[in-house]
Residue frames as qw, qx, qy, qz and C-alpha x, y, z in Angstrom:
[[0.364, 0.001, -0.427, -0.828, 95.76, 83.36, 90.49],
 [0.650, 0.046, 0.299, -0.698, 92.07, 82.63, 91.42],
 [0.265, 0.223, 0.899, 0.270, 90.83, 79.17, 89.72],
 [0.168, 0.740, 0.517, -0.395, 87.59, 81.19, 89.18],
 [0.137, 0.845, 0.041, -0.515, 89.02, 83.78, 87.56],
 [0.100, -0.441, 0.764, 0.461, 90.84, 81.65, 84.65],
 [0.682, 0.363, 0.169, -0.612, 88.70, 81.54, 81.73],
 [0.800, 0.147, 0.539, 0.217, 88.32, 78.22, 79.44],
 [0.192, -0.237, 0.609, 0.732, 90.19, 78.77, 75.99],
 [0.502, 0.482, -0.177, -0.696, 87.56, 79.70, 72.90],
 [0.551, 0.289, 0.756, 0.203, 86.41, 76.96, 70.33],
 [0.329, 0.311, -0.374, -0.809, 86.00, 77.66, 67.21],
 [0.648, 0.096, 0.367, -0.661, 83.09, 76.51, 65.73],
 [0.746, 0.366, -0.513, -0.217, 84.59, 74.04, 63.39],
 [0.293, 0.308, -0.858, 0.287, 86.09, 72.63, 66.40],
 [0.468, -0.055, 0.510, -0.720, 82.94, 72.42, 68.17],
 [0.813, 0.233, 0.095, -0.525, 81.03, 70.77, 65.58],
 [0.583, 0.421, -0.694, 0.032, 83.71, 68.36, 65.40],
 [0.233, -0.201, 0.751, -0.584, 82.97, 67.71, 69.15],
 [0.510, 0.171, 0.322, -0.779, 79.63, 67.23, 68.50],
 [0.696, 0.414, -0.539, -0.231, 80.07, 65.04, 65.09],
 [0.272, 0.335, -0.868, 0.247, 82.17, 62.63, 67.73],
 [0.457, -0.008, 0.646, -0.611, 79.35, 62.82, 70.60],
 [0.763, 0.215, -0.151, -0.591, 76.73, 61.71, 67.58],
 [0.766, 0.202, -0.578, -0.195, 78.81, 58.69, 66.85],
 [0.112, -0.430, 0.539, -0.715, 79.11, 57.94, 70.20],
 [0.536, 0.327, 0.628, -0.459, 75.47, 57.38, 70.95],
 [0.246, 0.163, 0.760, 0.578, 75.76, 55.86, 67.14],
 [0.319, 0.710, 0.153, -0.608, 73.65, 58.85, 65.42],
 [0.622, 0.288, 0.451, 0.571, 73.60, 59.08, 61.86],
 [0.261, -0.670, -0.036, 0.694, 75.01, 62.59, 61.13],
 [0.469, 0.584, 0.317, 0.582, 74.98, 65.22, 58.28],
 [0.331, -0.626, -0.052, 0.704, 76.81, 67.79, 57.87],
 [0.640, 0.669, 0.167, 0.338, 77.26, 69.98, 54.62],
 [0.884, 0.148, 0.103, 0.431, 80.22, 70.56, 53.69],
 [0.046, 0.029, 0.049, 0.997, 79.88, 73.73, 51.60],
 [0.241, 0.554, 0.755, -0.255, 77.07, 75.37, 51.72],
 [0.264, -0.228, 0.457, 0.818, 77.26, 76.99, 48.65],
 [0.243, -0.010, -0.405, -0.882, 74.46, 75.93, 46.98],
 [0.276, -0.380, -0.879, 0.083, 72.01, 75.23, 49.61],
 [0.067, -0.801, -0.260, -0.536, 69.70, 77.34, 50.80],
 [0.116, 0.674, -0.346, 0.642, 70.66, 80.07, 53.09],
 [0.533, -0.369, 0.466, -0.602, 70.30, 79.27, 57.26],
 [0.884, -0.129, -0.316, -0.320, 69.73, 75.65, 57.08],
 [0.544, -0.727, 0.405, -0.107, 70.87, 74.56, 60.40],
 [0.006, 0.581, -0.810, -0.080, 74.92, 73.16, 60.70],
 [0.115, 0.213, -0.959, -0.148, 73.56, 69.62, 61.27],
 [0.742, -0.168, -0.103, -0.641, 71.38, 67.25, 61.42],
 [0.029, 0.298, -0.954, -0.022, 71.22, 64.05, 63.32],
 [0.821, -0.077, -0.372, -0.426, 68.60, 60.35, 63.04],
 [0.168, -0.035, -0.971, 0.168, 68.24, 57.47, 65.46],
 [0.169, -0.274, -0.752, -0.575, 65.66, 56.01, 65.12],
 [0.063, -0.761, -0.645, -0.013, 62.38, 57.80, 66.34],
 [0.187, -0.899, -0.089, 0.386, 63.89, 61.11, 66.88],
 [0.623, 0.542, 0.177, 0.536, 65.00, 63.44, 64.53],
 [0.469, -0.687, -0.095, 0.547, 67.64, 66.62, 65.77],
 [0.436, 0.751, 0.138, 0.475, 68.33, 70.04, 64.01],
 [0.507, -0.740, -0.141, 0.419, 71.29, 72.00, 65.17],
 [0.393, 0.886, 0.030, 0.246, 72.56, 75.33, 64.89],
 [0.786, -0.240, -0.158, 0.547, 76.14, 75.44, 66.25],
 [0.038, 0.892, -0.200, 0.404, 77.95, 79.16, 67.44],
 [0.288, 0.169, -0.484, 0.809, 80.77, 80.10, 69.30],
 [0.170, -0.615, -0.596, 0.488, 79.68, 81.01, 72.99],
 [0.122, 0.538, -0.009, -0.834, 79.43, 84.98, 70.62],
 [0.130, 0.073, 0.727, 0.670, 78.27, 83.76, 67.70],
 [0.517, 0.402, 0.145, -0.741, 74.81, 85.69, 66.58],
 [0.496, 0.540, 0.670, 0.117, 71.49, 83.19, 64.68],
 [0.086, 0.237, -0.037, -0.967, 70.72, 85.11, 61.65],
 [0.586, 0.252, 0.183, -0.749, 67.56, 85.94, 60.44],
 [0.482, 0.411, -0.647, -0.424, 67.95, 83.51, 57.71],
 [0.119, 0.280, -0.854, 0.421, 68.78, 80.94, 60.36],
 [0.292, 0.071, 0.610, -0.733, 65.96, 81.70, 62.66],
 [0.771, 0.266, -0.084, -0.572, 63.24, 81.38, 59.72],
 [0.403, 0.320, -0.854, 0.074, 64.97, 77.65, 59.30],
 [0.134, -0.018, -0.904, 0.405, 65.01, 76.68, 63.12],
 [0.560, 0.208, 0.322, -0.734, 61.09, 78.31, 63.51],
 [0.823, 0.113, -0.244, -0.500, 59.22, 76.28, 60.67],
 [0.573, 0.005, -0.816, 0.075, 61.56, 72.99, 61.78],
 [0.059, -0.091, 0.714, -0.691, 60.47, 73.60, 65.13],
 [0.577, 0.092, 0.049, -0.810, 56.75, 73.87, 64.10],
 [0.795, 0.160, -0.486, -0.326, 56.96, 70.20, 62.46],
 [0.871, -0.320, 0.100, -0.360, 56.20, 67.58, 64.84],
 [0.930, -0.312, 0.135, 0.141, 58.86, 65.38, 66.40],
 [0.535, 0.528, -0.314, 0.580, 61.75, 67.57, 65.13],
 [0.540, -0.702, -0.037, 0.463, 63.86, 68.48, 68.40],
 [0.320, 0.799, 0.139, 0.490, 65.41, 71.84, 67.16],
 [0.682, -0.425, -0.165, 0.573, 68.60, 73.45, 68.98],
 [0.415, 0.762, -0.321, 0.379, 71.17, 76.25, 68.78],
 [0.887, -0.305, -0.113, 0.327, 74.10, 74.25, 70.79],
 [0.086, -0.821, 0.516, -0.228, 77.51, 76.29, 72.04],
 [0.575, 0.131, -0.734, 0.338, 80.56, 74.89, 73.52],
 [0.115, -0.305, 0.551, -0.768, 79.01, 76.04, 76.74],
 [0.779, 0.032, -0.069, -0.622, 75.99, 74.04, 76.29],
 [0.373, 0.377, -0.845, -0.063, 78.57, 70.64, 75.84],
 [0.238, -0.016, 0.819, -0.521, 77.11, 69.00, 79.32],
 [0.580, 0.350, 0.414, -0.608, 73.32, 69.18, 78.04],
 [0.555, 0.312, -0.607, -0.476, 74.27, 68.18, 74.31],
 [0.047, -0.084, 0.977, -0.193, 75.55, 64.72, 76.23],
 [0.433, 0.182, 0.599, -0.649, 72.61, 64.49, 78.08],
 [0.583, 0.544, -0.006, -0.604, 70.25, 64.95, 74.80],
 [0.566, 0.568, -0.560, -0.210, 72.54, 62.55, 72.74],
 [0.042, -0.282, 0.929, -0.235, 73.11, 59.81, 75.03]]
């Protein structure tokens, strides 16, 4: 069998954003997550992280996972407000998260 042709193994996206929860404390972010999101409003992106000058909104998916609209109206107006940095991260994306978080 090819190396090439032997695809990595799926994440699920609780296991991703447990990757990502680890990279934060890492490069000592301070992280939020919610929990449930029951009674928050709809789309508000999976996390958020703070050190100090720079403030990060991310939407986490599976490498198939689909923003929804709900979502998108979320990451557009935080994008619109000065010095948020505003994502939608994958596990395929894992190399650049580093990068961004280090």
């Amino acid at each position: 069998m090819r190396l090439s042709s032997v695809k990595a193994p799926a994440i699920s996206e609780k296991d991703f954003e447990a990757q990502v929860k680890d990279l934060a404390k890492i490069f000592q972010w301070k992280y939020y997550h919610t929990w449930r999101s029951f009674h928050s409003p709809a789309g508000f992106p999976d996390c958020v992280m703070v050190r100090p000058r720079r403030t990060i909104f991310a939407e986490l998916k599976s490498e198939k996972g689909i923003v929804s609209p709900k979502q998108q109206e979320w990451l557009d107006i935080l994008a619109q407000c000065p010095g948020n940095e505003v994502f939608v991260w994958r596990p395929g994306d894992f190399e650049g998260i580093v990068e961004i978080l280090k």
